[in-house]
N, C-alpha and C positions, 0 to 999 in steps of 0.2 A: 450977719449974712456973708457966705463966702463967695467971692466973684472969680470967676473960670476964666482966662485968656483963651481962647479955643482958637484966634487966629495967629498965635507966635506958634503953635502945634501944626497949624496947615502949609505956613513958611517953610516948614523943617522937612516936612515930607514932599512940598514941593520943588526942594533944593537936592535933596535925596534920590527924585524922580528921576531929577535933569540928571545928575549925576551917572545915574545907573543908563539914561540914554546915550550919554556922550561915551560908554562905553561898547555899549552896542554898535553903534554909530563907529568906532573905530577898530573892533575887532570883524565890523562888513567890510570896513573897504580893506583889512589886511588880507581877510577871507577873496575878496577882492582883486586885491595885487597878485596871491597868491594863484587865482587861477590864471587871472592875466601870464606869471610866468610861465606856469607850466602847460598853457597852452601854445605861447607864442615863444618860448624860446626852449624847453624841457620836453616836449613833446615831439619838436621838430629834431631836435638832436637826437633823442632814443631813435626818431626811425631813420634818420640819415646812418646811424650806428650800428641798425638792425639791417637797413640797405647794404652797409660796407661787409657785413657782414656775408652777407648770401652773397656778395659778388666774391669775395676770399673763397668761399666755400664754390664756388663757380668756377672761377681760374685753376683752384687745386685738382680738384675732380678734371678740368681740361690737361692739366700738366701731367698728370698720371694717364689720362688714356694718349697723351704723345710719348709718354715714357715709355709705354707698354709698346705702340707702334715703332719705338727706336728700339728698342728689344726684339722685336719682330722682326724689322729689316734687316739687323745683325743676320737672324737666323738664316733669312731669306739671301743673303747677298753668301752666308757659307754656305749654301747648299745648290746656288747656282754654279758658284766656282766648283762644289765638289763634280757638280752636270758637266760641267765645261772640262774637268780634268780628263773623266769619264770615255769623254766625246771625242775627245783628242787621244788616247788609250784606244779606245779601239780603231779609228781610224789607223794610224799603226797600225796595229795587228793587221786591217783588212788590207793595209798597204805591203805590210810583209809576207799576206798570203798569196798576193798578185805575183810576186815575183817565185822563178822556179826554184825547186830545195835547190837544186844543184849549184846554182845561181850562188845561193848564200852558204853552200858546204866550201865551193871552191875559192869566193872571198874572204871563206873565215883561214883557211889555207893558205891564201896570200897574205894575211894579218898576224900569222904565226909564228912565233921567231923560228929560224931555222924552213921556214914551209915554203916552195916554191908552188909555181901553177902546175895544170897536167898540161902537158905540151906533143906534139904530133912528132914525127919522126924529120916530116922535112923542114919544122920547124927548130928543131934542133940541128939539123947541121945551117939552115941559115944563123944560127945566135952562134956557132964556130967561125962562119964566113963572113959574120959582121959583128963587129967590135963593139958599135952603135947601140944594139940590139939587148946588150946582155947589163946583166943589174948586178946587183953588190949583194954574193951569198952574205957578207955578216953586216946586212942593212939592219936596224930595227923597226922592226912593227908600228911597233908602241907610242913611235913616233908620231902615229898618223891616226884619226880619227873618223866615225862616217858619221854622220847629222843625221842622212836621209837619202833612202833607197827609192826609186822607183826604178818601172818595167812597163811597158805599153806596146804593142804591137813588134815586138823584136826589138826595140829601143830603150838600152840604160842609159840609167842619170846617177849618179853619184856626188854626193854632196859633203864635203867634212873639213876639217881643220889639221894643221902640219907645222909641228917645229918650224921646218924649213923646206923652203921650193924645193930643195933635191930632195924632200923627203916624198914629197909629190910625185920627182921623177920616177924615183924607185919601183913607188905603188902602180904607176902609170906603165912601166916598160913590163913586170909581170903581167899586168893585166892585157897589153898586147901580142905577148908568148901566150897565153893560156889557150887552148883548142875550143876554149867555150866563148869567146868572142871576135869580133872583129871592128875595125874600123875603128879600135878605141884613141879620143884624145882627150887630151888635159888644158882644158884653160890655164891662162896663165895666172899663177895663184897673186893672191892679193894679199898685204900685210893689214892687222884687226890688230888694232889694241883692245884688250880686256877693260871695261871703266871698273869694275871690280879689284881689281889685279895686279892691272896697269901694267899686266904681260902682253906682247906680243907677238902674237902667232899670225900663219898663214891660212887664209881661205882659198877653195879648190872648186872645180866642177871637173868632174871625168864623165865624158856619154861613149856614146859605140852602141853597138848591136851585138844580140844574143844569139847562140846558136841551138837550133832546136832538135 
C-alpha cells in the first residue's frame, strides 16, 4: 500500500503564498511612496513651473506694450517739436508783416555794403555842419546782425549781434539820418560769449519811432 504526504505539499504552497504576498505587499507601499512623491513634491513643482511660467509670459507681453509706448512717445515728442518749430515760423512772419515794407526795404539798405539811408535835404547839410553826425562810407554791414524786429504803434525795437560797439555805432548813426525815423537810440552794447564757439561778440538794443 502506497502512503501520500499530502501535508509537506500544503507547506510548499503555503510558503509560496507568503511569498507571492510579501511582494504585493512591497510593490503597494512603492506604488505608495511613489504617489506620495508625486503628490507632495512633483506636482507642486510642475505648477510652481507652469506659475513661473505664465508670470514670464506676463512681464513679456508687459515689456512690449512699454516698448511700443517708448516708440510712441519718440514720435509724439518729434512732432510736438516739429508744432513748436511751426509756431515759432509763423509768429515771425506774422511779426514781419507788422512792420512796414518800407521799414524793412530801408534797413536792408543800411545792411548793404556801400548803402547808405534816404536822408532829407536839411538833414544833409546838418551831417556837413556836424562832424558827430556822420558815419564811415566804408563801414561794413556784415558786421552786424538783427535777432529780431518789432513795430507797435510808431515804436521800433531792434535786436541783434556786432563784432564790435563801433559796429553798433555805425548801424545806430544811419539809422538817425534816415528821413524814415526818429528819436532813434542804441543801448549800450553788451559783450556774449558764444559757449559753442567761445567767440565773443557784442549784443545791442536800438528803438525810436517810425515815420508814417
Amino acid at each position: 500500500m502506497i502512503k501520500i504526504n499530502l501535508l509537506s505539499g500544503r507547506k510548499k504552497v503555503t510558503r509560496q503564498s507568503r511569498g507571492e504576498q510579501t511582494v504585493l505587499i512591497g510593490a503597494g507601499i512603492i506604488a505608495a511612496l511613489a504617489a506620495v512623491v508625486f503628490f507632495a513634491v512633483h506636482q507642486p513643482k510642475a505648477e510652481a513651473v507652469a506659475a513661473q511660467k505664465k508670470t514670464n509670459s506676463e512681464i513679456t507681453a508687459q515689456n512690449k506694450k512699454v516698448e511700443d509706448k517708448i516708440k510712441g512717445l519718440g514720435s509724439l515728442r518729434s512732432a510736438i517739436k516739429a508744432a513748436e518749430d511751426q509756431k515759432a515760423a509763423i509768429e515771425r512772419l506774422n511779426a514781419a508783416r507788422a512792420v512796414p515794407a518800407w521799414f524793412l526795404y530801408e534797413l536792408s539798405q543800411l545792411l548793404t555794403p556801400g548803402g547808405a539811408p534816404s536822408i532829407t535835404e536839411a538833414m544833409a547839410k546838418e551831417l556837413e555842419n556836424n562832424p558827430n553826425r556822420k558815419w564811415q562810407a566804408a563801414w561794413d554791414p556784415t558786421h552786424v546782425w538783427i535777432k529780431k524786429i518789432s513795430e507797435k504803434e510808431g515804436e521800433f525795437t531792434l535786436e541783434g549781434g556786432a563784432q564790435s560797439d563801433s559796429d553798433v555805432t555805425q548801424l545806430a548813426l544811419r539809422l538817425q539820418a534816415s528821413m524814415f525815423f526818429d528819436d532813434v537810440q542804441p543801448s549800450k552794447a553788451d559783450v556774449t560769449t558764444d559757449k559753442t564757439s567761445n567767440i565773443s561778440y557784442y549784443t545791442f538794443v536800438i528803438t525810436g519811432k517810425v515815420r508814417y
